[in-house]
N, C-alpha and C positions, 0 to 999 in steps of 0.2 A: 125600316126606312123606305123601302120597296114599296111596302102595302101603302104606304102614307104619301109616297108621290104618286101611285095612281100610277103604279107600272105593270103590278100582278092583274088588277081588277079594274079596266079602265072605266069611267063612271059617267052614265047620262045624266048630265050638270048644270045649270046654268053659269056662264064665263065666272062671273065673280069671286063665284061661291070656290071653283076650283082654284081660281089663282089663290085666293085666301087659305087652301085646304095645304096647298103645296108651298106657301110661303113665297111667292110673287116668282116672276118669272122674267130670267135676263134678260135683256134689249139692246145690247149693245149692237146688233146687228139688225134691222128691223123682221128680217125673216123670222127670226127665231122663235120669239115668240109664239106665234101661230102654230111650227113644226113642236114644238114642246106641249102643246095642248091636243095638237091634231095627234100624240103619243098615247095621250091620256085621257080624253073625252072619247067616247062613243060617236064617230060618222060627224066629226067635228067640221065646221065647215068655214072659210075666214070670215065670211058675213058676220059670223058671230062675235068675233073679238072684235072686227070695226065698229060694231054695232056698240057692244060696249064700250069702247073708247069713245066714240059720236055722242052715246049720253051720259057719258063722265062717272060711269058705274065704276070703270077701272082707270087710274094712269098712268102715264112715263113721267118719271123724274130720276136724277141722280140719289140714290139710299144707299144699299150697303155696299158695303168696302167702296163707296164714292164711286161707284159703277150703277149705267143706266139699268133701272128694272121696271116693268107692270106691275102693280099694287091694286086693289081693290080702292075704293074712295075712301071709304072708312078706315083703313089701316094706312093711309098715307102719312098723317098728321103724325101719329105716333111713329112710326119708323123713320118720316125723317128727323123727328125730334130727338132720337135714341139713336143715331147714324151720325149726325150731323154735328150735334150739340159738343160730344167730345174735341172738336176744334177746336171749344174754347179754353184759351189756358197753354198752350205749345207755341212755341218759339218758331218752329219753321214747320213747313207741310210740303211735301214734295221738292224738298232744298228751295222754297221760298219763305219768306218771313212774312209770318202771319199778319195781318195788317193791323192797327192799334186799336182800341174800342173805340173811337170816335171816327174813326175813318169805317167800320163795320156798321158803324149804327148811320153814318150818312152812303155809302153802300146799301141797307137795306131799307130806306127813307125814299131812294132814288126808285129803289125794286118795286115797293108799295106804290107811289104814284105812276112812273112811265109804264109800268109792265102789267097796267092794270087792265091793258089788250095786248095781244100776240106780237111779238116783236123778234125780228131774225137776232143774229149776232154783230153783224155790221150795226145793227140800230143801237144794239145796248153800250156798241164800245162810244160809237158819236155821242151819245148824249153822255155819257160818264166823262168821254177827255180824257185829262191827263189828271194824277191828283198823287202829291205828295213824293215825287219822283218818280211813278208809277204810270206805265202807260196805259192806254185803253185797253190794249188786249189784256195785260196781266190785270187789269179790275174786274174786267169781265170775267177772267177767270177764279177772281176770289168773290166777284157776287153770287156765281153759280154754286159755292160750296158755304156761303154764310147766310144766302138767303132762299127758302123755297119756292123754285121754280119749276113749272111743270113743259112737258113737252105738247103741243098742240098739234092733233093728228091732222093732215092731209089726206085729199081725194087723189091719192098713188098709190101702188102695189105695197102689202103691208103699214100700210098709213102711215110711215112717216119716210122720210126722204132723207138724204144727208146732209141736211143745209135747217136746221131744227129750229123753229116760232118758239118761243119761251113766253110764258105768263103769269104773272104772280101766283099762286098758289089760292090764297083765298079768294082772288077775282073768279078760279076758275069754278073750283069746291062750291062758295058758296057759304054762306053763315056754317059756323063753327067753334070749338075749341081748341087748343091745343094744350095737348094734356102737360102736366108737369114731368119731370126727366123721371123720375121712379116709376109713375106711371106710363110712362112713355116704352120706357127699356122693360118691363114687364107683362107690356102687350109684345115686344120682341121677342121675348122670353115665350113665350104661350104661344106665336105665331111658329118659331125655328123648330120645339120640342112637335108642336103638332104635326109639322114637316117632314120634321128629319129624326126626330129621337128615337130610343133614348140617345144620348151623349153626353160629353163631358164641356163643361162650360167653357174651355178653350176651343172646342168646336163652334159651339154659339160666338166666339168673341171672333173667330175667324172668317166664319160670313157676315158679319156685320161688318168686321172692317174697324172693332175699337179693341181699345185694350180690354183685358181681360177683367180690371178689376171695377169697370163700367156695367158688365154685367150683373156683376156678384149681387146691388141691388132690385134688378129683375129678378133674380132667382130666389131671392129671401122674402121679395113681393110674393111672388106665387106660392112659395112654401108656408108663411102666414096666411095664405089665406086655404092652406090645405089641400091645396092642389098640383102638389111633387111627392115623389118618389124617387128613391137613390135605389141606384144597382152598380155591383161590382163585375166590369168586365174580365175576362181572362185574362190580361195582361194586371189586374189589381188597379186600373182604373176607375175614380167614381163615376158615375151616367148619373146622368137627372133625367128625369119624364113629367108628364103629367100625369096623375095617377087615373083619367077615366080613358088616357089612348092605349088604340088598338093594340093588339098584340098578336100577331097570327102565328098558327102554328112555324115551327121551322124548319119542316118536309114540306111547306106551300110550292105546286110547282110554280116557276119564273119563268115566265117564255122572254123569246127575245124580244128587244125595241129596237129604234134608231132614234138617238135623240139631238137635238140640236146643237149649233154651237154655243157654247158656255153654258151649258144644262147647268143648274145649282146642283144635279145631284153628284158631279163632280165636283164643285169645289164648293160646298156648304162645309166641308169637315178639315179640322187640323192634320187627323190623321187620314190622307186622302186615302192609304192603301187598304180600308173600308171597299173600295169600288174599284181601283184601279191601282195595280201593281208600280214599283219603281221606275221599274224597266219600259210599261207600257207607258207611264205618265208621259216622260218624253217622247213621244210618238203620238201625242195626243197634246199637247201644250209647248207650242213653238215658243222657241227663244223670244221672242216681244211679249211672250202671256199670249197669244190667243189659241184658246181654247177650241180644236176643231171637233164637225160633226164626229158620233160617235156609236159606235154600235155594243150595245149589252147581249150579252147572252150569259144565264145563268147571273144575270145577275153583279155581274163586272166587266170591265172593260174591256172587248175580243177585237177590236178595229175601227176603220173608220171608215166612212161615206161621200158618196162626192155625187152630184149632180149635173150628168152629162147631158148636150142639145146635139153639137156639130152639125147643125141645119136638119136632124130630123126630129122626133117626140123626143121628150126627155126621158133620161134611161137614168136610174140609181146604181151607183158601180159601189159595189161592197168589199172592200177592202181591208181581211181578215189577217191578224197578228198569228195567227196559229189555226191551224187543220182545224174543220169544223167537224158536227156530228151530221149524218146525212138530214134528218127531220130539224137540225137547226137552220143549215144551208136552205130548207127548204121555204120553213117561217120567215127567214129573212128575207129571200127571192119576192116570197108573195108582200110582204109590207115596205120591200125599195118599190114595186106595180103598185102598192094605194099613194106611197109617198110623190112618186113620178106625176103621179093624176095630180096631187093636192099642190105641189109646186107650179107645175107647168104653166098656169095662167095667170101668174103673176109672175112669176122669176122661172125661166124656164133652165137657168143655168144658178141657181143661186149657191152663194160660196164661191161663186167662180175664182176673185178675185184672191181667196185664199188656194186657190191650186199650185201655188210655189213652193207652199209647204209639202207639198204631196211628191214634188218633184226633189226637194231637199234631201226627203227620205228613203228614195227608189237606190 
């Protein structure tokens, strides 16, 4: 799972191909992004990802587990189709009642015409109203998860801002298809196992965010067409893979990273303790779910990161769960000095805002 997010061997890439290679990359914070590549590319520089997002090689929208992430263009269609689709058919989502089919299909009737340019949140509640006992905000909140809408980058630090343009999906893509759900959940299947495998398909049904038995026909797609493998973990767990991914030895040395907040490589798996212990998870995933910056060594989770200004250059403060080894202490030292560089001129303090967490824990 190491070799395949591009943590052992970090790789000279083009954006796309990487986001694709590591199975898209969280956004819920607009920083992250970029620190989650700047991890894993080669002298990665932000130009790059803006550049990408400006010519819609890659995008933001809401996919898996209904959290914002970067996707490639081409894998958008299908993940949110394989994300998204299982809405249909449940009774409430977030202790709200799903809204009826006719009320869903004039919901995404409104989507396809108004949003066929860039529109804030204020705009999409006024022109929806009220409808059915339901007010603008809660419409708004069930168009953003029945119908695909993408996030529209800005000329601000990290490209988008906290106040998010939304735009139909196909206005912004561009002629296309949308694949069928078996085909849809079976490019899921092919994108998670290339990611993250091998694993066991409750790993795959827990980054996606559906039920488990949503998957089952992705994985029998892939398996007909000859392209899985089963493996029996230690604990007598099935794994699924794809049978032509890598496989690296497993005396591969791991040097340390630091990775961003809500890295997938902490929460793609059911079984998180793959990467991070019981005891550390909490110290690393605050009581609301958010997932702070985090530092690996060896390969699991040793502490966390914070990004300091107080009116001089910005300093990366390493904040270790347990005694290091002197050449790990040191790898770290030198990669908070490239990180320090790579934030500063955009967010010289970024994460600030979650520093209460850090004080929670002292």
């Amino acid at each position: 799972m190491l070799a395949r997010q591009l943590l052992i061997e970090p790789l000279d890439t083009e954006v796309a191909a990487a986001v694709e290679a590591i199975g898209g990359l969280q956004a819920q914070e607009p920083a992250s992004p970029y620190i989650a590549l700047w991890a894993r590319l080669i002298d990665l520089q932000p130009p790059g990802l803006d550049e990408a997002l400006a010519k819609r090689r890659v995008v933001k929208g809401t996919l898996m587990r209904r959290t914002l992430h970067i996707v490639s263009a081409g894998d958008y269609r299908a993940l949110w189709s394989a994300t998204q689709a299982p809405l249909t058919g449940a009774r409430r989502t977030d202790r709200r009642d799903v809204p009826s089919p006719s009320l869903v299909r004039r919901l995404r009737a409104f989507a396809t015409e108004f949003a066929t340019e860039p529109r804030t949140l204020p705009e999409l509640r006024d022109g929806l109203g009220n409808s059915e006992g339901r007010s603008g905000d809660e419409l708004v909140w069930w168009l953003r998860r029945v119908h695909p809408l993408i996030h529209v980058p800005d000329d601000v630090p990290w490209s988008f801002g906290r106040r998010p343009r939304l735009v139909d999906a196909d206005a912004w893509l561009g002629p296309g298809d949308w694949p069928d759900p078996v085909a849809a959940t079976e490019q899921l299947v092919r994108r998670y196992l290339g990611a993250f495998g091998p694993a066991t398909i409750a790993d795959i049904a827990r980054w996606a965010g559906v039920p488990v038995a949503s998957v089952r026909p992705g994985t029998d797609a892939v398996e007909a067409a000859g392209d899985l493998r089963r493996y029996r973990s230690e604990t007598g767990s099935v794994l699924v893979d794809l049978v032509d991914a890598p496989m690296p030895d497993e005396d591969v040395p791991v040097p340390p990273r630091l990775l961003p907040m809500w890295d997938s490589t902490v929460l793609a798996h059911d079984d998180r303790t793959r990467i991070v212990s019981d005891q550390d998870r909490a110290r690393i995933i605050a009581r609301n779910g958010d997932t702070l910056p985090i530092i690996l060594v060896d390969g699991v989770v040793a502490g966390r990161w914070w990004a300091v200004a107080d009116g001089r250059p910005t300093t990366i403060e390493i904040e270790p769960f347990r005694r290091l080894a002197a050449r790990d202490r040191v790898a770290l030292e030198q990669l908070a000095e490239r990180l320090a560089r790579f934030v500063e001129p955009k967010e010289p303090t970024v994460y600030a805002r979650y520093h209460r967490w850090r004080k929670d824990d002292a």
